[in-house]
C-alpha positions in Angstrom: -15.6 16.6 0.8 -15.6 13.1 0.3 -15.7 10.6 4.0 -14.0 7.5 3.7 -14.9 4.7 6.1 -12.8 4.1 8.9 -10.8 0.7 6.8 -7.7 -1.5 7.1 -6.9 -5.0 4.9 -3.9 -6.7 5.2 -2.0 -7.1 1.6 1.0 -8.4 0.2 2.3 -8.0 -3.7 5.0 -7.6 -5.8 6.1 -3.8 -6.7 5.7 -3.4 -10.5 7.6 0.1 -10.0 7.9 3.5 -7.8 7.4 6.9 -8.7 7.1 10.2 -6.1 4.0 11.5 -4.7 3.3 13.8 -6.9 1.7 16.2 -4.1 2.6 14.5 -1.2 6.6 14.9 -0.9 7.7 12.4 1.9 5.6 9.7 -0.1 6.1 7.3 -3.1 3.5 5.5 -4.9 4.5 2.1 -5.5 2.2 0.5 -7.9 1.8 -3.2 -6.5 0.6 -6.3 -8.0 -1.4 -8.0 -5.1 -1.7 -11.0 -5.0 -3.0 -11.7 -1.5 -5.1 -9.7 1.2 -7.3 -10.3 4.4 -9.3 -8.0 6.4 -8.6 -6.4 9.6 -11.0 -7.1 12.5 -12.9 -4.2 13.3 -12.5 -2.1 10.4 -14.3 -2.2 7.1 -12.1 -4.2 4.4 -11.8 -1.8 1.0 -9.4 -3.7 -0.3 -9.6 -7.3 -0.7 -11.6 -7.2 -3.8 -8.4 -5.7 -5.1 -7.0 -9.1 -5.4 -5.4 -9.6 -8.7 -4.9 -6.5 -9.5 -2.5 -3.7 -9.6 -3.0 -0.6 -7.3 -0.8 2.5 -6.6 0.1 2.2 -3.2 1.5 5.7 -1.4 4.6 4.8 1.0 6.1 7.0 3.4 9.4 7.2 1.4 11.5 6.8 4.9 10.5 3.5 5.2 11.4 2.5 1.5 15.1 1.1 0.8 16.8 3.5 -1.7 17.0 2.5 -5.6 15.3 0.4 -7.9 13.1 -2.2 -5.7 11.0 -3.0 -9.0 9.9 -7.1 -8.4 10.9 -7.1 -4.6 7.4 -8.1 -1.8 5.8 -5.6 0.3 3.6 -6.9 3.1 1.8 -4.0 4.5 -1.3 -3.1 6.3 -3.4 -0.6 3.8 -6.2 1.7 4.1 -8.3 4.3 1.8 -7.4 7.4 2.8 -9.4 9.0 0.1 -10.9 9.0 -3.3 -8.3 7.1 -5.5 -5.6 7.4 -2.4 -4.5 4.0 -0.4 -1.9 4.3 1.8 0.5 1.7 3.6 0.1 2.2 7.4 3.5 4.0 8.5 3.6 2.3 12.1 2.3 -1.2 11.9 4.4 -4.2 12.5 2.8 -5.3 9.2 5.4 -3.4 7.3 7.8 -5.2 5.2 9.6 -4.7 1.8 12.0 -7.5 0.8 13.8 -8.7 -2.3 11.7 -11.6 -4.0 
């Protein structure tokens, strides 16, 4: 098994489009187009060389607005949770998804 480094970064994007988890069934991915990040202080920063790029992003689906949200902001505080797996931190006050 694979140990990722303890990690947070900051981000913020535009959401290109959601899909569900496909194992995970209280998440979505959202696959955001980021277009801003900055690291955390005390954690290692995964993330920030992501800048420019589009990554899927898996969001607790609860804390998603229903329907199509394709081109609104998210603002969130991300981490690696894995191999190939980032994941929007459910309970930071860094959380925000809002039409463009």
């Amino acid at each position: 098994m694979v140990q990722v480094a303890e990690n947070r970064t900051d981000i913020e994007g535009a959401i290109r489009s959601r899909t569900p988890h496909p194992s995970l069934n209280s998440y979505d991915v959202l696959a955001v187009a980021v277009d801003g990040a900055r690291p955390v202080e005390g954690y290692a920063d995964l993330l920030s060389a992501r800048v420019g790029s589009v990554l899927d992003l898996n969001v607790k689906r609860s804390l998603l607005p229903d329907g199509d949200i394709d081109g609104w902001r998210i603002t969130c505080r991300a981490y690696m949770g894995g191999p190939g797996e980032i994941f929007a931190e459910a309970d930071s006050d860094r959380f925000t998804v809002s039409r463009p």
